[in-house]
N, C-alpha and C positions, 0 to 999 in steps of 0.2 A: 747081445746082452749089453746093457748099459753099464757105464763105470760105475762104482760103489760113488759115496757123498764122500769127498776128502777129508780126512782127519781133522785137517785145521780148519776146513768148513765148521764142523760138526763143534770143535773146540772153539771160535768163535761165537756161533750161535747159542751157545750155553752160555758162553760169558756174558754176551750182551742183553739176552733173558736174565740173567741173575742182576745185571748193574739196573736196568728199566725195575724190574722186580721189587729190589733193594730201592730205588728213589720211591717208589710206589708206597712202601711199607712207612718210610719216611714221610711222605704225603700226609698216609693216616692218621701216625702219629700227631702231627703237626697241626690236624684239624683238632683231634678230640683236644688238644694242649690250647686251642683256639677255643673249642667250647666251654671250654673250663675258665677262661679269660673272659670270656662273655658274659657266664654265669656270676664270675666274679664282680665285675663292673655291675650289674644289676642287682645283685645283693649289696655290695658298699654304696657304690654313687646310683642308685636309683635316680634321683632326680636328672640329673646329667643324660642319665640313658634313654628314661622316659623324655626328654625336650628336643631327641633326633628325631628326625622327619622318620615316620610310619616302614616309605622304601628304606632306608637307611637302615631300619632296623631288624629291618625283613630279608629285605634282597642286596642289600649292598653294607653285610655285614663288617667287613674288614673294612671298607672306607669309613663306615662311623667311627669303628674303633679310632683306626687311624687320625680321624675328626676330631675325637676325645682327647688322642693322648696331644696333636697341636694344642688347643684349645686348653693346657694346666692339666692333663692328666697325668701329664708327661712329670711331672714335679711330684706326684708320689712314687717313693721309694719301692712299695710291694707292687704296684702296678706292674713299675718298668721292670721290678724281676721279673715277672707273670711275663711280659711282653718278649723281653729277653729270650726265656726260654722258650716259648712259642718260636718266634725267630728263627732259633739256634740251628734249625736242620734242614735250613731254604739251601745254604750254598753246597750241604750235601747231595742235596737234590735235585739242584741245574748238573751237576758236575755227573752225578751218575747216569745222569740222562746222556749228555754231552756223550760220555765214554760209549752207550748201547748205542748212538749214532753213528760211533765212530766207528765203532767192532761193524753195523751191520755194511758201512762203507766200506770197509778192508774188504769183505767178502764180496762185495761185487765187484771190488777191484780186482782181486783173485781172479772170481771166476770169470773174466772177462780179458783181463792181463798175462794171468799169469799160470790158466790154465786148472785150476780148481777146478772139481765140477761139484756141481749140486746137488 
């Protein structure tokens, strides 16, 4: 009979599911908060939107943006709140990810070091 998966396997794998999980949900957030910044720039500065390059505004969405806000977009006040908060939940997001690398590296350090099994 094989050994049961060790508790702390088991307690590991959960946590690093919820932290990967948790960046993911923030991902989404962070899109739709993008599309809304989009939508916005195209209702106020049309012109400005409409003068990027076709790919720009197609497929290399966030570099236009980003194009806009160098180029004086960056000097309206409601933009760079819209920007701001769009922003706000990147460094949650490396960081959660960082931690489910970390949790799923402990475990195979476990189960290789320290006698964990799987």
């Amino acid at each position: 009979m094989e050994p049961a998966t060790s508790p702390i396997v088991i307690l590991l794998s959960l946590a690093a599911a919820a932290a990967v999980l948790g960046a993911w949900a923030l991902a989404i957030r962070e899109r739709r908060r993008f599309r809304g910044l989009v939508a916005w720039i195209e209702t106020h500065h049309g012109a400005r939107w409409a003068a990027l390059p076709g790919a720009a505004r197609r497929f290399n969405v966030e570099g236009g943006v980003e194009h806009l806000r160098r180029q004086g977009l960056g000097e309206d006040p409601e933009f760079m709140a819209r920007y701001r908060t769009v922003k706000r939940g990147k460094p949650w997001q490396v960081i959660l990810q960082l931690v489910g690398i970390a949790l799923i590296g402990a475990i195979l350090l476990g189960v290789r070091y320290l006698g964990w099994t799987w």
